[in-house]
Backbone as numpy.savetxt, mean C-alpha at the origin, in Angstrom:
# Nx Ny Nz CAx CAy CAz Cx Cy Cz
-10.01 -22.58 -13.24 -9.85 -21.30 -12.54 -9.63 -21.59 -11.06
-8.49 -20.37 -10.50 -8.53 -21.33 -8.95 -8.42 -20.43 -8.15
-9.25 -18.82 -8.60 -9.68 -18.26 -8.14 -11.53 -17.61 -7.69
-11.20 -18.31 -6.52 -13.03 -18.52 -5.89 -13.71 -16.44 -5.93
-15.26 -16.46 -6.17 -15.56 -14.99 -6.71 -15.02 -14.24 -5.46
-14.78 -14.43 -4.43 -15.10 -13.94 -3.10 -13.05 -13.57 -2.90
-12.21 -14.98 -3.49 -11.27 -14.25 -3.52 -10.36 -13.05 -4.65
-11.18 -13.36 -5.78 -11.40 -12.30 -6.24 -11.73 -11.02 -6.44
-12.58 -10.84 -5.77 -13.14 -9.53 -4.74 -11.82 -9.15 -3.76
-11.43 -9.33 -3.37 -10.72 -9.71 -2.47 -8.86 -8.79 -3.46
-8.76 -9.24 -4.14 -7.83 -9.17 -5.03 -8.28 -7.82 -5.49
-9.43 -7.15 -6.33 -9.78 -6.50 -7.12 -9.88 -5.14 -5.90
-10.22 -5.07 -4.43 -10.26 -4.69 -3.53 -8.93 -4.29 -3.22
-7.58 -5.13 -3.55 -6.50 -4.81 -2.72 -5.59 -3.98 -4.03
-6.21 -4.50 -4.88 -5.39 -3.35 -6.20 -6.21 -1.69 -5.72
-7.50 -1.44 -5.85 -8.17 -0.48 -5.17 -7.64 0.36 -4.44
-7.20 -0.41 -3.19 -6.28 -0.18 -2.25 -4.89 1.07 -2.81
-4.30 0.34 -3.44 -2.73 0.27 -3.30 -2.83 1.45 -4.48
-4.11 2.08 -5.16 -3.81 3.33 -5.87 -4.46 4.06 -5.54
-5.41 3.63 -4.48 -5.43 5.12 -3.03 -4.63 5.61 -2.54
-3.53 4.35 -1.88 -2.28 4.72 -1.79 -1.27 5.44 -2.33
-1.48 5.46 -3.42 -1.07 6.42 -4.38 -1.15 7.95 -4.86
-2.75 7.56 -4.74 -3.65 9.06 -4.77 -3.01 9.78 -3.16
-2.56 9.10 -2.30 -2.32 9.83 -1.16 -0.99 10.23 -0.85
-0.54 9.46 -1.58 1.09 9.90 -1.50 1.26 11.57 -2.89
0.20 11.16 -4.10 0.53 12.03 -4.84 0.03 13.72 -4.27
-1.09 13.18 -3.23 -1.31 14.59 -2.59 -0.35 15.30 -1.51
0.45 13.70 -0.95 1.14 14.57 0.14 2.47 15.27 -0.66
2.81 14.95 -1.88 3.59 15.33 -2.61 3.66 16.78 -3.07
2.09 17.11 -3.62 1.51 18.12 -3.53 1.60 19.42 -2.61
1.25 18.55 -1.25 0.88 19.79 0.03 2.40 19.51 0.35
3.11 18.98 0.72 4.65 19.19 1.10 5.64 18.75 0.73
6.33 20.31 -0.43 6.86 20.60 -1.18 8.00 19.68 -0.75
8.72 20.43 0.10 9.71 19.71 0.87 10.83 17.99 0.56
9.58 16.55 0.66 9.46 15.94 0.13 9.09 15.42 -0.94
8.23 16.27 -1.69 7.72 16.07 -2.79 8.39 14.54 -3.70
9.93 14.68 -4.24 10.28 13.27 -4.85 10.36 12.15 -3.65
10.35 12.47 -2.87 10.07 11.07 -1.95 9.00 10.41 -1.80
7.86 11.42 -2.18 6.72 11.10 -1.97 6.10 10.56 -3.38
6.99 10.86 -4.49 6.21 10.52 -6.15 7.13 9.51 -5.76
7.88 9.03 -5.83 8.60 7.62 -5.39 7.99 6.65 -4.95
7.05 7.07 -3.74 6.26 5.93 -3.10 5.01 5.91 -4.37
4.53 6.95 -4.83 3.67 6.97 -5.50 3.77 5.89 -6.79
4.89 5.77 -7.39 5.62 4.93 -8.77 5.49 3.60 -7.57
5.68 3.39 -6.53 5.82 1.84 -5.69 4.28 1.68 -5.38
3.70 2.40 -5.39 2.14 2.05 -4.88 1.71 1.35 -6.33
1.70 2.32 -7.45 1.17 1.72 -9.07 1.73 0.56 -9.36
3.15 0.11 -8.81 4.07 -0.96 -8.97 3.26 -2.39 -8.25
2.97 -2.12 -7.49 1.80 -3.14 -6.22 0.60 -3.55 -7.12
0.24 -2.48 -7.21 -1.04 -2.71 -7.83 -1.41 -3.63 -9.32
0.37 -3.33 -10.20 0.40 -3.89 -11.15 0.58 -5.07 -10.89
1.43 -5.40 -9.95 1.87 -7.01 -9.76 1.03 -7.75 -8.83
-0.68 -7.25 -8.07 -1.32 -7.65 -7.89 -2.28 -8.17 -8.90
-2.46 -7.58 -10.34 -3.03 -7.13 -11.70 -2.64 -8.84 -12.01
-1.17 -8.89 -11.57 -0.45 -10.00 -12.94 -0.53 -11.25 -12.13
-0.69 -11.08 -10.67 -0.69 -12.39 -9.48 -2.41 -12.87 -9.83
-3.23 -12.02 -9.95 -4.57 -12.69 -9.97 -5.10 -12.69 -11.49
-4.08 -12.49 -12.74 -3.92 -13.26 -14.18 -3.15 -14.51 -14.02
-2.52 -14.40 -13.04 -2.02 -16.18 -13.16 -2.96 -16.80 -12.22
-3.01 -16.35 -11.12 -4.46 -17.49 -10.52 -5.55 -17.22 -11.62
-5.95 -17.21 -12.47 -6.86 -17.58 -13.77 -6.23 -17.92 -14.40
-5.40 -18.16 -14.65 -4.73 -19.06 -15.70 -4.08 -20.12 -14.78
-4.32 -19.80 -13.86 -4.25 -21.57 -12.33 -2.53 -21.51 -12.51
-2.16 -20.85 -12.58 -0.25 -20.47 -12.48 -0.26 -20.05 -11.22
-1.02 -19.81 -10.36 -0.65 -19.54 -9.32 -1.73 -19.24 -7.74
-1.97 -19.44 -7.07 -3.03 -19.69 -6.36 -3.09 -18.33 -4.52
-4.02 -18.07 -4.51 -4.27 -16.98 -3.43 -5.01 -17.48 -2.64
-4.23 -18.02 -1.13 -5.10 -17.88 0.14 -4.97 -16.95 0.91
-6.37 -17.02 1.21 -7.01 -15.23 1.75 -6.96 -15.31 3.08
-6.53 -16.31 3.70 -6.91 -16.23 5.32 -7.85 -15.80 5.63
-7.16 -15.12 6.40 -8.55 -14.35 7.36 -8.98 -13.38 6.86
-8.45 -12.94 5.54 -8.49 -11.62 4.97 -9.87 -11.92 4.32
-10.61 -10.47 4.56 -12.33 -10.45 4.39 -12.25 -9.10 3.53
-13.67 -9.38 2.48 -13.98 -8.25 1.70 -13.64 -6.90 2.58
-14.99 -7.01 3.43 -15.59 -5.95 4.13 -14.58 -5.41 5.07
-13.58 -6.05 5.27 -11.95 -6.16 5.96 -11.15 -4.69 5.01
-11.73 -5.01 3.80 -10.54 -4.29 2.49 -11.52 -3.19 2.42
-13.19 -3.07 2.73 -13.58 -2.07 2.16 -13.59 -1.14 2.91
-13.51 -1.70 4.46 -13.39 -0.85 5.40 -12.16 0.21 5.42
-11.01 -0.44 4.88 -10.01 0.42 5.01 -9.98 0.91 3.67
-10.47 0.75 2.46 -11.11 1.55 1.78 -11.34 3.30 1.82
-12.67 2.93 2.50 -13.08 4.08 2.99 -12.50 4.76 4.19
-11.76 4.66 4.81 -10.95 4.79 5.73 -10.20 5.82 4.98
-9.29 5.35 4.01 -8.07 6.37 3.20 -9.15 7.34 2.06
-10.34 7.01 1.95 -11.05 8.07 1.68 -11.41 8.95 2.39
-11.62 8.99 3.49 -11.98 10.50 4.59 -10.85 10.64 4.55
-9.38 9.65 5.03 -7.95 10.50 5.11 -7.82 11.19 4.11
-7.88 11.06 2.95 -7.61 11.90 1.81 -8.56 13.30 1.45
-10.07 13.15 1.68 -10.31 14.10 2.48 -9.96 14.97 3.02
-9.65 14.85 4.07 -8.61 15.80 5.39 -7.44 16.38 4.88
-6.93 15.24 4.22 -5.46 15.37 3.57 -5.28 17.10 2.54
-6.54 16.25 1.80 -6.88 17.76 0.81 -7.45 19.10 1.55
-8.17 18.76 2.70 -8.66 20.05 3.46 -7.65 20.50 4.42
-6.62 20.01 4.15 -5.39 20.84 5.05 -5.44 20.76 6.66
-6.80 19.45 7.17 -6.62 19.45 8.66 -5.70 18.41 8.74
-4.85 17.81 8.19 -3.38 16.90 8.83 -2.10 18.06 8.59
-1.24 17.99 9.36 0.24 18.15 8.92 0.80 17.63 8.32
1.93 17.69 7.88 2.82 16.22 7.48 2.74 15.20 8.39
3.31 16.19 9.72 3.75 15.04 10.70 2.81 13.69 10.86
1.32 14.45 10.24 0.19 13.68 11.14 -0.04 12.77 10.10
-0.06 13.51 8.81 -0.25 12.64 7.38 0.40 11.54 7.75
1.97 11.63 7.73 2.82 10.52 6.96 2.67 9.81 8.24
2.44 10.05 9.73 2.49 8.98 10.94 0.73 8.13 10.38
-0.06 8.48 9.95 -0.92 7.57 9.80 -1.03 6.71 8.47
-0.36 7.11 7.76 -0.09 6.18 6.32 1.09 5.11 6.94
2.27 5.61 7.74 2.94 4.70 8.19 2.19 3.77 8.86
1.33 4.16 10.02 0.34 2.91 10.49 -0.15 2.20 9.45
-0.74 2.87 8.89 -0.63 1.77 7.65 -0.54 0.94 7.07
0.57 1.31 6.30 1.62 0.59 5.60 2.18 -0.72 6.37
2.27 -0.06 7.68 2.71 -1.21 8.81 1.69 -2.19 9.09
0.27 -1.86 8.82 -0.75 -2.76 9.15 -0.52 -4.38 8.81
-1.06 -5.61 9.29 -1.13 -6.34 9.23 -1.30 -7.15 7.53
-2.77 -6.69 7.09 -3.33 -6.85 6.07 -2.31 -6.29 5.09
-1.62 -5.14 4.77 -0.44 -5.05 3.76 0.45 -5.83 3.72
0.69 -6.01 5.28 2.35 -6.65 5.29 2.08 -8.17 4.76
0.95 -8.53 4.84 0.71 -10.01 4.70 0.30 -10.36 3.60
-0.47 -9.69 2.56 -1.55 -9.95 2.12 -0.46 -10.68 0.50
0.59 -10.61 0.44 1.46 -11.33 -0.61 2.35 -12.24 -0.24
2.04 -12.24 0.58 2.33 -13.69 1.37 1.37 -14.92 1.04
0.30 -14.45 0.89 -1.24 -15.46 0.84 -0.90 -16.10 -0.68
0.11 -15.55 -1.68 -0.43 -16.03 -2.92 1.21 -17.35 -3.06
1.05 -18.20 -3.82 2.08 -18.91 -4.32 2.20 -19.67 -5.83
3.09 -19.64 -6.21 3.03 -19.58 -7.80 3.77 -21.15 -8.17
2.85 -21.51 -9.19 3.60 -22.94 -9.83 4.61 -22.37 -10.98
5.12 -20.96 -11.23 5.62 -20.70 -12.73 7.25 -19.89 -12.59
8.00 -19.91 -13.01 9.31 -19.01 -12.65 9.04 -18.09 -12.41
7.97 -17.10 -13.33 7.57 -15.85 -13.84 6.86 -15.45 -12.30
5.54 -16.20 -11.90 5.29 -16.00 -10.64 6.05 -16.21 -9.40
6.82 -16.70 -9.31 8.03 -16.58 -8.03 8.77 -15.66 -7.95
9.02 -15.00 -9.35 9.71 -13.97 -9.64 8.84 -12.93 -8.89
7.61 -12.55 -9.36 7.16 -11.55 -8.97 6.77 -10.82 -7.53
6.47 -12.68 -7.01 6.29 -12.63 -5.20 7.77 -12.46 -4.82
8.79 -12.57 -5.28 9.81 -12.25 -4.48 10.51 -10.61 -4.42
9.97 -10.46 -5.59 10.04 -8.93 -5.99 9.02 -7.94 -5.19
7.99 -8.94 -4.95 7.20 -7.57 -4.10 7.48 -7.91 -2.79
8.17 -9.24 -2.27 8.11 -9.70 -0.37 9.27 -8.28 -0.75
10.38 -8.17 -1.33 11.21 -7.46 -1.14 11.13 -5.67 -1.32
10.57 -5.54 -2.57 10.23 -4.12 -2.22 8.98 -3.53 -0.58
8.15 -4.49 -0.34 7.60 -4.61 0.28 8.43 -3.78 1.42
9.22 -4.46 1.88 10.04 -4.19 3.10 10.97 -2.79 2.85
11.46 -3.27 1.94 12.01 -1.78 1.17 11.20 -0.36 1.42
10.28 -0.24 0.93 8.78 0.42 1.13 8.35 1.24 2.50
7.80 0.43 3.44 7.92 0.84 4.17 9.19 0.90 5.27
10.33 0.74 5.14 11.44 1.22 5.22 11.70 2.95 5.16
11.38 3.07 3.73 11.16 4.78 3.63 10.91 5.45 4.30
9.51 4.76 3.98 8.10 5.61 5.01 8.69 5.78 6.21
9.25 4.99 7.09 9.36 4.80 8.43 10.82 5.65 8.94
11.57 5.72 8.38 12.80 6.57 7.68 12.52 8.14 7.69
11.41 8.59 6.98 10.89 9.51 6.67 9.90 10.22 7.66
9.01 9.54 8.24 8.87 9.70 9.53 9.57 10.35 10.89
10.71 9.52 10.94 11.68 9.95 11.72 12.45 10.77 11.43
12.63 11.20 10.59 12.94 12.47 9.84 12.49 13.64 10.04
11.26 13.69 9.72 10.00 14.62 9.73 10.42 15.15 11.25
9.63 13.73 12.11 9.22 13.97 13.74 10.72 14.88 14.97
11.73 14.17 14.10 13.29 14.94 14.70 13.15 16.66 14.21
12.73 16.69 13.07 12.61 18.08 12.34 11.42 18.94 13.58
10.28 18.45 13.59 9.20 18.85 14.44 9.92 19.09 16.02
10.22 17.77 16.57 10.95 18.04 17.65 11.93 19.19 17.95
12.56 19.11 17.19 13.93 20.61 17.34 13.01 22.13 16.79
12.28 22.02 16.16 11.18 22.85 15.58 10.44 23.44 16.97
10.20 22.64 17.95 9.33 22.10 19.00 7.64 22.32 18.12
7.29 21.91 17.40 6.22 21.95 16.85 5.93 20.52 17.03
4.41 20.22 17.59 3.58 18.83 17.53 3.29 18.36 16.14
């Protein structure tokens, strides 16, 4: 096995993650109609993460493929955890806008710990190279949208003159 308990945690933490992410995209889908398929889109790419985090830490147990965590810490993942739990929160109590929703999921998304955190793993198997190259790439793809969408929104608000 050549996954240590701690980076395991670690793993089991970042799948967690990525269908909060989900749960938050499926609400903003919800509260603004508007976007709605843009937003079940990210929602199908968040479950997509999560699965191919599922199948990256079945091959590090089956030693096909191995995860360094850097600097990346439990209490690192649980923090932002709970973090997209009060956002979602709010989200559901109608104190964000869009504007405000989708600019702080973009922070996000943009954070360090996402952008990196599939980077940390590397695979001895076709099957696993396959999959890290499939997510470095949707990855970018991804928040692409988001960031896309954003600017979208904020031009809409602007000519709107609404904050």
């Amino acid at each position: 096995m050549t996954l240590e308990v701690h980076q395991n945690k670690i793993l089991e933490l970042l799948m967690e993650l990525e269908l909060l992410m989900a749960s938050i995209y499926q609400q903003m889908a919800q509260r603004y109609p508007d976007h709605a398929d843009r937003y079940q889109a990210l929602v199908s790419e968040e479950m997509e993460h999560a699965g191919w985090i599922e199948q990256l830490q079945s091959a590090c147990l089956a030693d096909q493929a191995r995860f360094a965590e850097g600097r990346t810490r439990t209490y690192t993942i649980s923090n932002m955890i709970s973090f997209l739990q009060e956002f979602i929160q709010k989200l559901e109590s109608g104190r964000l806008n869009e504007l405000q929703a989708l600019a702080a999921v973009a922070d996000f998304e943009n954070s360090l710990i996402e952008r990196q955190v599939f980077q940390r793993f590397t695979g001895d198997t076709a099957e696993v190279d396959k999959i890290l190259g499939r997510l470095e790439a949707t990855q970018k793809q991804h928040t692409g949208r988001i960031t896309t969408l954003l600017l979208q929104i904020r031009a809409a608000a602007a000519t709107r003159g609404t904050p």
